[in-house]
C-alpha positions as CSV (number, residue, x, y, z in Angstrom):
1,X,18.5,9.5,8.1
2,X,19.4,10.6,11.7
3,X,17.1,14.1,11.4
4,X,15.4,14.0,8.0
5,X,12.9,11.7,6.1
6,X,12.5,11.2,2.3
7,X,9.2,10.8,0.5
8,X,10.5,9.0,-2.6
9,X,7.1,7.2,-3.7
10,X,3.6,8.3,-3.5
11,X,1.6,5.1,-1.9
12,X,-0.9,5.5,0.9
13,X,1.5,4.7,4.2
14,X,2.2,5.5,7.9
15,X,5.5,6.2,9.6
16,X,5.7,5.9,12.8
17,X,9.3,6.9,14.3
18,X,9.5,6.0,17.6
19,X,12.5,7.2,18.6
20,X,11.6,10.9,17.5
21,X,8.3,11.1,18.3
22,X,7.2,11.8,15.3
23,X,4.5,10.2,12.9
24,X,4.1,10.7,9.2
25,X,0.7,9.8,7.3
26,X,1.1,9.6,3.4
27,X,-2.5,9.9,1.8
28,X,-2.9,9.7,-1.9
29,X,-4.9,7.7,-4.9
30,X,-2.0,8.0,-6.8
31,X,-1.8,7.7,-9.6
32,X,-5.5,7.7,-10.2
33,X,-4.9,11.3,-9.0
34,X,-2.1,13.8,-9.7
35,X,-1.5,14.5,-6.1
36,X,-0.5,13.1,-2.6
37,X,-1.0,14.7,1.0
38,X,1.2,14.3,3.7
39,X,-0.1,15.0,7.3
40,X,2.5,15.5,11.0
41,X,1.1,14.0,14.0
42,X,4.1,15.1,16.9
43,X,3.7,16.0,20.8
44,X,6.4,18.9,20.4
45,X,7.6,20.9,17.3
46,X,10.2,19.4,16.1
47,X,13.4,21.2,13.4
48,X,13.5,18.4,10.8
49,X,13.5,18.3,6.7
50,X,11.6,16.4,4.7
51,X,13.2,15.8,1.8
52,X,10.2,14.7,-1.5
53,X,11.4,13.1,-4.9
54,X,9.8,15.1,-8.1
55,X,9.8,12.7,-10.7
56,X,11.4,13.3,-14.1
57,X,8.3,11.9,-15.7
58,X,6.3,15.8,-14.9
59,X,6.9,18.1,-18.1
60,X,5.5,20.6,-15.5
61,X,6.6,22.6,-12.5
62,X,5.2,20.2,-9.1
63,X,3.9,22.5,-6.4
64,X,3.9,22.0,-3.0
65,X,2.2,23.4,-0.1
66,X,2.3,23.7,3.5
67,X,-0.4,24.3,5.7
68,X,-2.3,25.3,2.7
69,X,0.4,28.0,1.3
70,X,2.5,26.9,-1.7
71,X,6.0,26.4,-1.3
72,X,8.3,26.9,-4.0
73,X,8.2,24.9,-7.5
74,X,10.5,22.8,-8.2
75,X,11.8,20.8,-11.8
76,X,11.6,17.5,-12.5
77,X,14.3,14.9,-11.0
78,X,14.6,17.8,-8.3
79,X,13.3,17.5,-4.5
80,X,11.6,20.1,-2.6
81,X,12.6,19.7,1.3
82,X,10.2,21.9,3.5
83,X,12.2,22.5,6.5
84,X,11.4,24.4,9.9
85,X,9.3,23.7,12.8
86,X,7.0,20.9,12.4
87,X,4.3,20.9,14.3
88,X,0.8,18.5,15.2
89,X,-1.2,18.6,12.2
90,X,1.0,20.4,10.2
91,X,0.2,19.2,6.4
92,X,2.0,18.7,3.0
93,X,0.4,18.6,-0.3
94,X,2.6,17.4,-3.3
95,X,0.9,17.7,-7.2
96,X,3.1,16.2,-9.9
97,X,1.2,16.9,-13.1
98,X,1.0,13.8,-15.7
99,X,1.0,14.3,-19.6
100,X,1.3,12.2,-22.1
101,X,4.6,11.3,-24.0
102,X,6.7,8.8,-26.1
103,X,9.6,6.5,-25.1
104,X,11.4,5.0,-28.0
105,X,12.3,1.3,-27.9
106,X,16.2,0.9,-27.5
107,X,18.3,0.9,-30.3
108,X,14.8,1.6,-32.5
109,X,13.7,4.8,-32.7
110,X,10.9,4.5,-34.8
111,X,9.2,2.1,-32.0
112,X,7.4,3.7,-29.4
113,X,5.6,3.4,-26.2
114,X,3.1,6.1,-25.0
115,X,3.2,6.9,-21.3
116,X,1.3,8.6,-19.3
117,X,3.7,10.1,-16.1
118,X,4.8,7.3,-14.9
119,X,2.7,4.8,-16.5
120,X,3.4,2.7,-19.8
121,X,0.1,2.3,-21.9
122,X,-0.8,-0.6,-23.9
123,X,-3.7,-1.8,-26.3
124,X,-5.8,-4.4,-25.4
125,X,-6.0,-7.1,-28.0
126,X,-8.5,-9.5,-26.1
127,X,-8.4,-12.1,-24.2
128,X,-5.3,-14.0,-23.3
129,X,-5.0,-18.2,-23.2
130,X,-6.7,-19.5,-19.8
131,X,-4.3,-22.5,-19.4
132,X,-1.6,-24.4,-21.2
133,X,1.7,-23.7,-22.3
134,X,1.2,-20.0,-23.9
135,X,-0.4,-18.7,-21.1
136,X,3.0,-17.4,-19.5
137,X,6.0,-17.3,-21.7
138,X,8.9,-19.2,-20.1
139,X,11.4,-21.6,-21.8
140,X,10.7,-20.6,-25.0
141,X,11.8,-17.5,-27.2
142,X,9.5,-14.5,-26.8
143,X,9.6,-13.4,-30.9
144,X,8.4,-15.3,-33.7
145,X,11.6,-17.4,-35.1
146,X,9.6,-17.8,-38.6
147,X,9.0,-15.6,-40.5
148,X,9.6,-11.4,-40.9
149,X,7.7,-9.8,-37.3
150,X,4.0,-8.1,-37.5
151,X,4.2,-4.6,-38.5
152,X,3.7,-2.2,-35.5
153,X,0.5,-0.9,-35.1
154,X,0.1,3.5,-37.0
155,X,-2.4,5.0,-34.6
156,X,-2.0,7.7,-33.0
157,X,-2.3,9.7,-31.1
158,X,-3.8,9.1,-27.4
159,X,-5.6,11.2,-25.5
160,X,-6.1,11.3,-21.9
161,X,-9.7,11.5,-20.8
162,X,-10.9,15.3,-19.3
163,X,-10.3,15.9,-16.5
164,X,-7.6,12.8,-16.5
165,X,-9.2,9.8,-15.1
166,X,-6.8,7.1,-16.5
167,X,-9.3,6.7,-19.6
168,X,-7.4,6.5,-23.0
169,X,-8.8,6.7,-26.4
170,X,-7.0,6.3,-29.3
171,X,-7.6,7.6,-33.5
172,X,-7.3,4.8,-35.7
173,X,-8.3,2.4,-33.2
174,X,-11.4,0.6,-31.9
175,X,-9.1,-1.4,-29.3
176,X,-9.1,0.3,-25.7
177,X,-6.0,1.9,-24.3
178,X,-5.5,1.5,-20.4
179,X,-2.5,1.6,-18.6
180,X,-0.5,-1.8,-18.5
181,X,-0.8,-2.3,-14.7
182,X,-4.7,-2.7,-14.4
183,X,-4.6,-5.5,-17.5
184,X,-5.1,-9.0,-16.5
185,X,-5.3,-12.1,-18.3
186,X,-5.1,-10.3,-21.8
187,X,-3.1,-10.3,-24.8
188,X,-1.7,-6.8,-25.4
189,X,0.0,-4.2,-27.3
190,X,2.3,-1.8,-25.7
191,X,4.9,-0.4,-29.3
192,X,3.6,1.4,-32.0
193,X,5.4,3.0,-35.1
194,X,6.2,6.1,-34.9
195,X,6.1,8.6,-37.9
196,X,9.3,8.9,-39.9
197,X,10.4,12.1,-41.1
């Protein structure tokens, strides 16, 4: 806006604004890591807010600190907005803790996806087609029209690799878990049952 700036994804990126003066570099491996840094380059100290999204997807409190000294906590779907003097080098560090959790399918409770923060996990079930007509789906229905659907998949439940690394394992299954974004050209899995009461 006219004074503020808001950090609403974490992705490695530069800012340069110009007409301020002021230049913002966003540092992170997100979300191979839990965490994103945020450094100030300005030639005067400038009164300004920064204004940084905290996800819903964080079961825990995020934590912020400048210059090394934490913040406040804040809940998820909130914003922290460190506010003040800004100076050269001044630096913000953001951690949004990831766990893992269950999102049923619409309308179906008893079909669910696992994510992990903000990322939807899926089973891989080998390699996909290399060519022809089933290698993308377009034109043509995506369920079976004969006959009742597979069952879902039982196994459960996935666990996160220590410390998290974005390494999934999963009991009941010999089929590796990784999350949806980093498959490519494989069939896949993404709803499982879940237990009924």
């Amino acid at each position: 806006s006219d004074n503020d700036l808001y950090v609403n994804l974490f992705i490695a990126s530069e800012l340069n604004w110009l007409e301020k003066g002021f230049r913002v570099k966003q540092t992170t491996r997100f979300p191979a890591e839990q965490k994103t840094s945020i450094s100030i380059q300005t030639d005067h100290p400038q009164e300004r807010t920064i204004f940084i999204r905290i996800p819903r997807w964080t079961d825990e409190r995020a934590i912020v600190k400048v210059n090394g000294r934490a913040l406040q906590e804040a809940h998820a779907q909130g914003a922290i907005s460190p506010y003040g003097n800004l100076e050269n080098c001044d630096s913000i560090e953001v951690t949004v803790p990831m766990h893992l959790y269950d999102e049923a399918l619409a309308g179906d409770p008893y079909s669910v996806a696992t994510l992990y923060g903000p990322l939807v996990l899926a089973t891989t079930l080998g390699e996909g087609p290399k060519d022809g007509p089933t290698k993308v789906i377009h034109g043509r229905p995506t369920a079976p029209t004969v006959g009742p659907p597979a069952p879902l998949p039982i196994y459960s439940p996935i666990s996160v690799g220590s410390p998290p690394d974005l390494h999934f394992s999963c009991a009941g299954s010999q089929s590796p878990v990784v999350a949806m974004y980093q498959l490519k050209d494989q069939k896949y899995s993404v709803y499982r049952a879940a237990a009924k009461p």
